[in-house]
N, C-alpha and C positions, 0 to 999 in steps of 0.2 A: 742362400737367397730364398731357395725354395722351402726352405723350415721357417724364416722369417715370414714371407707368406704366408704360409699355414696357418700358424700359430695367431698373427692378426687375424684373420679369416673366423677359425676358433672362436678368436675375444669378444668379436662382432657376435657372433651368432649367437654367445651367451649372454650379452649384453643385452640384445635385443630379448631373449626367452624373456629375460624379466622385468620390460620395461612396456611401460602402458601403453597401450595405443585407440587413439580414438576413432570409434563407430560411430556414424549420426544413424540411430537407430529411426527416426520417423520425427516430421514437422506437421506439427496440427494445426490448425486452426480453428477457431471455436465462434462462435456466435453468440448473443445472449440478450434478451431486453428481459428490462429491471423492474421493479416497483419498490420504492421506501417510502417510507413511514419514522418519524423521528418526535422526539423530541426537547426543549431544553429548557432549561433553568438556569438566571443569572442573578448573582445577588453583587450590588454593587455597594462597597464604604465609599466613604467622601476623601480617604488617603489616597485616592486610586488603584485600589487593589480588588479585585472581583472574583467570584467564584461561581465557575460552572459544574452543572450536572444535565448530563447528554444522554441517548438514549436511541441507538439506530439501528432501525429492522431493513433487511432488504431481500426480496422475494423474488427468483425469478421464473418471471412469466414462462419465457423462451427461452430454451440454451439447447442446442444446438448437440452438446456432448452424453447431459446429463438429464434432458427433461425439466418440466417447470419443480421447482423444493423450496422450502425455507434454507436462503444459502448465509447468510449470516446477522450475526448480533453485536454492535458495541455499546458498550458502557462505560464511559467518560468521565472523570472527576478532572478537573484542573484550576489553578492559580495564573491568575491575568495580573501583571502590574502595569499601569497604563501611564507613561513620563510625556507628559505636556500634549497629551493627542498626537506626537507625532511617532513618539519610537513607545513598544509595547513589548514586556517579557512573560511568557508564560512558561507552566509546565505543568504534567499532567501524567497521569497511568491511564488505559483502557484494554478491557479486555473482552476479548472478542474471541465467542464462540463458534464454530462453524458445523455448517448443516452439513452429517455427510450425504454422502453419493453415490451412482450407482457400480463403482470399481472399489468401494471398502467391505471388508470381512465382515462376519460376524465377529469375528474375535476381536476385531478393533474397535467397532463399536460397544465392545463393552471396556474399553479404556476410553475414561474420561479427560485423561489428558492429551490424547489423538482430539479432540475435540475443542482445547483449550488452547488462546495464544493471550500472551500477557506483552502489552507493550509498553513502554515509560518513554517520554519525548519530551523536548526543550526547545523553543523558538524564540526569534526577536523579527518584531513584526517595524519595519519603518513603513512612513505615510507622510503622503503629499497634498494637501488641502487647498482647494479651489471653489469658488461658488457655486457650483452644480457638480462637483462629480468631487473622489478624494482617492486616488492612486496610490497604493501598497505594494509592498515587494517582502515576503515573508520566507524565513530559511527557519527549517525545524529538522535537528537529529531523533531521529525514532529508533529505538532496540526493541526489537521483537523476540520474546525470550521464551524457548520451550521447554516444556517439561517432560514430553513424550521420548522414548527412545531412538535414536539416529544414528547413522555413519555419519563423521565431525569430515570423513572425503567428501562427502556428498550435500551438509548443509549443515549451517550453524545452527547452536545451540542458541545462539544472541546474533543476531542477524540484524546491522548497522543500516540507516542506508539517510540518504539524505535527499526534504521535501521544497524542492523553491515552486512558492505560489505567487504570481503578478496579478495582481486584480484591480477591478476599479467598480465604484459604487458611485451610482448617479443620484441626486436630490431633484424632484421635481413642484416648484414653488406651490404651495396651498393644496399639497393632494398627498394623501396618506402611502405612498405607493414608494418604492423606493428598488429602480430595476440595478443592476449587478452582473457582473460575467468576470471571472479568470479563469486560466491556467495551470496548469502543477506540474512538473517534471522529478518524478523520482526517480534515483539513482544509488544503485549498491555503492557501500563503503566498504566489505568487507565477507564479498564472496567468495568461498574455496577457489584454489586454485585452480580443480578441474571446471570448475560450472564458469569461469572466467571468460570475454570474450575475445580471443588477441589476446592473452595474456594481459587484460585491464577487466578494472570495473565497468557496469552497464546501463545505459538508463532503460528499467524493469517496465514504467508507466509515462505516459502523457492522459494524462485530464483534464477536459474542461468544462466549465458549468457555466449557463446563462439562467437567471431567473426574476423575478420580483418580490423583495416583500411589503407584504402590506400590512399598514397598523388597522389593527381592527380597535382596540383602546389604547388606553394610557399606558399599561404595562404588557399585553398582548399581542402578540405578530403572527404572520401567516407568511412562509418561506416557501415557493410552488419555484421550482427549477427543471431545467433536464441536466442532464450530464451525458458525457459522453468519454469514453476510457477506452485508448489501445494499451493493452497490454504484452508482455515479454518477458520469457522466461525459458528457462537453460535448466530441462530437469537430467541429472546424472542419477547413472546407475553404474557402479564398480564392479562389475564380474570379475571377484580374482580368480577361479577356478578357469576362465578362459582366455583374461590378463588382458583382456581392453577393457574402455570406458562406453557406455553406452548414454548418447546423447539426445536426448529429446526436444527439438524446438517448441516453445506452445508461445502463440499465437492468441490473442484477444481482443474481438471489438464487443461490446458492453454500448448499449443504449438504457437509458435509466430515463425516469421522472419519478416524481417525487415532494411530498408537502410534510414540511416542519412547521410543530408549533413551540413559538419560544414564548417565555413570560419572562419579563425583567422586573425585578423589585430593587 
């Protein structure tokens, strides 16, 4: 009995030498107000089929972590198919560059793909029309795809997640003005196991935007919003030389404003 003992006793202890275990190494929390700057381009046929070209700088003022920088760039191409005004399919690439920051190398900075994320996304947009106001409810998959070098324990290479926006846009009779507010809830599809929360997927972001736009002419708009973003996020770090996992909570509230200019032809 007592070599039975043992010997389990043994199995345990080797089991455990090699098995991960989790450190919550530190929870941050960050702070940040915004400034963007955008712009777009929509070219409409009479099939219902549309094409954008986007273009959004965002700057921030105050952060909390890192000091005021130019923190990023999108650039946007996509395909609108618009079926009776009520249901709408798009899709789209954009790629977005990021500013770095005061925790990157030099050596990283001189890799340009540390600097590079490329994303492709697919949505269907439905809508509820009413005589002052038109209700939508929008699902878009987005893959975020790197080219920089990584641990595949620590974070995808294609990085899945999925975007539901509820919104609603208000019409107000004989005035060029047209005010707006939704919602966004993003959510991983397909995060590592270690960065998982509970063994499940997580929702990373809540977004919401309130603003107006206004037609200044015929093909001309003026898009003036705020936004506002909690963020969340589960950064891992794999020490196998000392065989736990080291976890980082980070924490995000983000205040933005913001004016777009769109032209439709």
């Amino acid at each position: 009995m007592r070599k039975c003992i043992g010997l389990i006793v043994l199995l345990a202890v080797c089991l455990s030498a090699n098995a991960w275990e989790y450190e919550t190494q530190d929870k941050r929390t960050s702070h940040a107000a915004q400034m963007r700057i955008g712009a777009t381009f929509t070219k409409e046929w009479h099939n219902g089929l549309r094409l954008g070209l986007e273009e959004d700088l965002r700057f921030d003022m105050y952060n909390s972590l890192y000091g005021p920088a130019f923190r990023r760039s999108y650039t946007t191409a996509k395909l609108t198919y618009v079926l009776l005004e009520y249901v709408r399919f798009d899709a789209g690439y954009t790629l977005k560059v990021i500013g770095p920051d005061s925790t990157w190398t030099d050596s990283k900075r001189q890799d340009v793909n540390e600097l590079l994320r490329h994303h492709v996304f697919a949505s269907v947009t439905g809508a509820y029309m009413a005589d002052f106001f038109k209700l939508y409810l929008r699902e878009r998959v987005m893959c975020e795809m790197r080219t920089d070098s990584i641990n595949p324990l620590e974070k995808n290479k294609y990085k899945w997640t999925l975007r539901s926006k509820l919104g609603a846009n208000f019409y107000v009779p004989g005035k060029p003005v047209k005010p707006y507010v939704w919602v966004e809830l993003v959510n991983t599809l397909n995060a590592p196991e270690y960065q998982q929360k509970n063994g499940h997927q997580f929702i990373t972001d809540v977004r919401t935007q309130a603003g107006v736009k206004w037609r200044v002419s015929r093909n001309s708009s003026l898009d003036f919003y705020y936004r506002f973003r909690y963020g969340y996020d589960r950064d891992i770090n794999i020490t196998k030389k000392k065989g736990y996992i080291e976890l980082t909570e980070e924490t995000l509230f983000q205040h933005a404003i913001g004016i777009t200019y769109n032209f439709d032809w």
